[in-house]
KOLNUNU-298909 format. One line per field, with one value per residue: residue number from 0; residue in three letters; x negated, y negated, z of N, C-alpha, C in turn. Coordinates in Angstrom, 1 decimal, padded with zeros to 4 digits. Each point is the difference from the previous one (the first is absolute). Last residue first. Layout:
N
nr	NUM,...
rest	ala,...
n_c1	X,...
n_c2	Y,...
n_c3	Z,...
ca_c1	X,...
ca_c2	Y,...
ca_c3	Z,...
c_c1	X,...
c_c2	Y,...
c_c3	Z,...
This chain:
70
nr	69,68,67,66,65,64,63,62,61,60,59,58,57,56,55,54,53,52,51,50,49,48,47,46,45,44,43,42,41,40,39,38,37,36,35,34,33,32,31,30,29,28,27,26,25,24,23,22,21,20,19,18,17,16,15,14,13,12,11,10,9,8,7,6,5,4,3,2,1,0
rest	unk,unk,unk,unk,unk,unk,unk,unk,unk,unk,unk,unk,unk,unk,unk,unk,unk,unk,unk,unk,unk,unk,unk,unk,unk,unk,unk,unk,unk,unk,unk,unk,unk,unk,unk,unk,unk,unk,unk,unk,unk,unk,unk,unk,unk,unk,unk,unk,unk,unk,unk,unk,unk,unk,unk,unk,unk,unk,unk,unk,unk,unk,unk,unk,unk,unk,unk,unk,unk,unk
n_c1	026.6,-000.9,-001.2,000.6,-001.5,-000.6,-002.5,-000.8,-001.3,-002.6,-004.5,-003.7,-002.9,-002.9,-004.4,-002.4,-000.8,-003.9,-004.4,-000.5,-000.6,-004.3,-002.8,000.2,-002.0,-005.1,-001.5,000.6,-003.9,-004.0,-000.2,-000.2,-004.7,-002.6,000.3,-002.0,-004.2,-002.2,-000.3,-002.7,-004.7,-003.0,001.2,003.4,003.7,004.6,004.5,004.4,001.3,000.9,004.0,003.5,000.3,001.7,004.5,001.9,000.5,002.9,004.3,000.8,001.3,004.8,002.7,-000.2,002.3,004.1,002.5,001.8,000.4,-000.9
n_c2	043.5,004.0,005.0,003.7,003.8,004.3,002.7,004.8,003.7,004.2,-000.5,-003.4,-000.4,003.0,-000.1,-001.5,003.0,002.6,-002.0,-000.6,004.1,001.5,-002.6,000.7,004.1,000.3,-001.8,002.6,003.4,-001.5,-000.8,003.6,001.8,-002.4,000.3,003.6,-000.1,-002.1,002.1,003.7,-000.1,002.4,005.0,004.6,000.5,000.3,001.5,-002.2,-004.4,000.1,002.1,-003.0,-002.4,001.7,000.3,-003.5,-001.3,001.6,-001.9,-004.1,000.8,000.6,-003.7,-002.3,002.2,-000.8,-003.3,000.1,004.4,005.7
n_c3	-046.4,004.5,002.2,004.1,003.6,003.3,003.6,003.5,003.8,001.1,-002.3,000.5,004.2,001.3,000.3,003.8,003.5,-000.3,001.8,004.7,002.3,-000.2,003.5,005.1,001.5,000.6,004.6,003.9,000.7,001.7,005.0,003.0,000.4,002.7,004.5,001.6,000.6,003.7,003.6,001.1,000.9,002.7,000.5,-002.0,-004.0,-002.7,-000.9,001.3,-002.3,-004.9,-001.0,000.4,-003.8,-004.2,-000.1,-001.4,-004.5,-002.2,000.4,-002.6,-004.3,-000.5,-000.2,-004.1,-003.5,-000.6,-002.1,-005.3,-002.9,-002.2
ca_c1	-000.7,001.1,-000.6,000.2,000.2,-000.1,000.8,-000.8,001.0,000.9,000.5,001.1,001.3,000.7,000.6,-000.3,001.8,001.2,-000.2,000.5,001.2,001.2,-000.2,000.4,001.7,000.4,-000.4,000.9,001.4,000.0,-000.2,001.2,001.1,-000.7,000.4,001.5,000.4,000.2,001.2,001.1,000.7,000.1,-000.6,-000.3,-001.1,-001.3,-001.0,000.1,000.0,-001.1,-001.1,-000.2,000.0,-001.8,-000.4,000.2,-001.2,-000.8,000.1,000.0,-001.7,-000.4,-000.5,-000.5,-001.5,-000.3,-000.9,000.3,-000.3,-000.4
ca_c2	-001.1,-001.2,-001.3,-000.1,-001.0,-000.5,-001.0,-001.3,-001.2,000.2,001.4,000.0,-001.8,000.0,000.5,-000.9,-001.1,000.6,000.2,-001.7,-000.2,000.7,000.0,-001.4,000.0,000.5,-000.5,-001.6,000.5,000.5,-001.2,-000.5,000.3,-000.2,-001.1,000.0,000.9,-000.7,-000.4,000.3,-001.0,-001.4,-000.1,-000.5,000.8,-000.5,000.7,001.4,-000.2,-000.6,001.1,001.3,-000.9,-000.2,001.1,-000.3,-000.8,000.8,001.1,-000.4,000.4,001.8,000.7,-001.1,-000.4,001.5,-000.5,-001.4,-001.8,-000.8
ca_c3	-000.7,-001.2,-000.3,-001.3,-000.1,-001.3,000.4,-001.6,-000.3,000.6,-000.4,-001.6,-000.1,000.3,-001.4,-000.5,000.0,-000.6,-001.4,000.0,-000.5,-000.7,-001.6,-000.7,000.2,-001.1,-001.4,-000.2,-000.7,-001.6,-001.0,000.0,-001.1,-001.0,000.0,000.6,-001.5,-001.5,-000.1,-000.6,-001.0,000.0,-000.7,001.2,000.9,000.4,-001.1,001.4,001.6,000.1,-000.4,000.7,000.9,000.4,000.1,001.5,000.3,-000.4,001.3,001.3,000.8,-000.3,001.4,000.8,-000.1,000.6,000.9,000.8,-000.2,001.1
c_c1	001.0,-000.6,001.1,-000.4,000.5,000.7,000.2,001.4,-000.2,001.3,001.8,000.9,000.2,001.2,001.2,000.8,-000.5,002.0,001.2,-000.5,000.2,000.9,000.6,000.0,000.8,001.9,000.2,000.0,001.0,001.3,-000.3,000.3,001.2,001.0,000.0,000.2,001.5,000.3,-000.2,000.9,001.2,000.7,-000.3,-001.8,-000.4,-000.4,-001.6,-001.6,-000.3,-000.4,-001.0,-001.0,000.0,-000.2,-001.4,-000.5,000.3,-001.5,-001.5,-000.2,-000.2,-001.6,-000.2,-000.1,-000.2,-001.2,-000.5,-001.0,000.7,000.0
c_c2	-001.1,-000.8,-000.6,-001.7,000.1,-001.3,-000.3,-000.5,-001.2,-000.7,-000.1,001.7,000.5,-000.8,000.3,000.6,-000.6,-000.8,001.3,000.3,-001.8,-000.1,001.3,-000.4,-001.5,000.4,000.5,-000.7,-000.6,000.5,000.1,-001.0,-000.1,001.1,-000.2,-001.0,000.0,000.5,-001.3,-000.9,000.5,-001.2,-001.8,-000.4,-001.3,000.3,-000.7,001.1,001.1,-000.3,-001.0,000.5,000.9,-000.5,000.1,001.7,000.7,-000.8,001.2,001.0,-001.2,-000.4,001.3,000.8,-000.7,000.1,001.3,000.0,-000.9,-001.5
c_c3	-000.7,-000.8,-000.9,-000.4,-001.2,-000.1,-001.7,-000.2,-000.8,-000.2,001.0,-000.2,-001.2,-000.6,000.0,-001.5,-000.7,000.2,-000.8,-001.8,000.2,-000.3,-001.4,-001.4,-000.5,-000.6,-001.2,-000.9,000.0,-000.5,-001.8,-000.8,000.4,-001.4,-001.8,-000.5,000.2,-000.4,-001.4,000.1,000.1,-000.4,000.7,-000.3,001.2,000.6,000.3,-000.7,000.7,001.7,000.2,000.2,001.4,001.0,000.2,000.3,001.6,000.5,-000.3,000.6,000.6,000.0,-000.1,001.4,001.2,000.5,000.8,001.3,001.4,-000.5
């Protein structure tokens, strides 16, 4: 597994909780915060994944070797 697979293989695993988290809330006053509230947890956390796994990305895909003239 490398390059950008990862990346939408738990897009589709975030979007799955994301789901379950919508159709799985107990009925309720708040349900529509809680709804909100772990969607949003799960974006986030999605974000911040994968903007930290492309982030490792750049040297591994296409490293730029300089040569120093002295």
């Amino acid at each position: 597994m490398s390059g950008l697979f990862p990346v939408f293989l738990m897009l589709a695993v975030t979007l799955g909780l994301m789901a379950a988290s919508f159709v799985f809330t107990r009925k309720g006053p708040n349900q529509v915060l809680i709804r909100t509230s772990l969607m949003l947890t799960f974006a986030v956390c999605y974000l911040t994944w994968a903007i930290t796994y492309m982030a490792q990305l750049n040297p591994i895909i296409a490293p730029i070797v300089r040569e120093v003239h002295e």
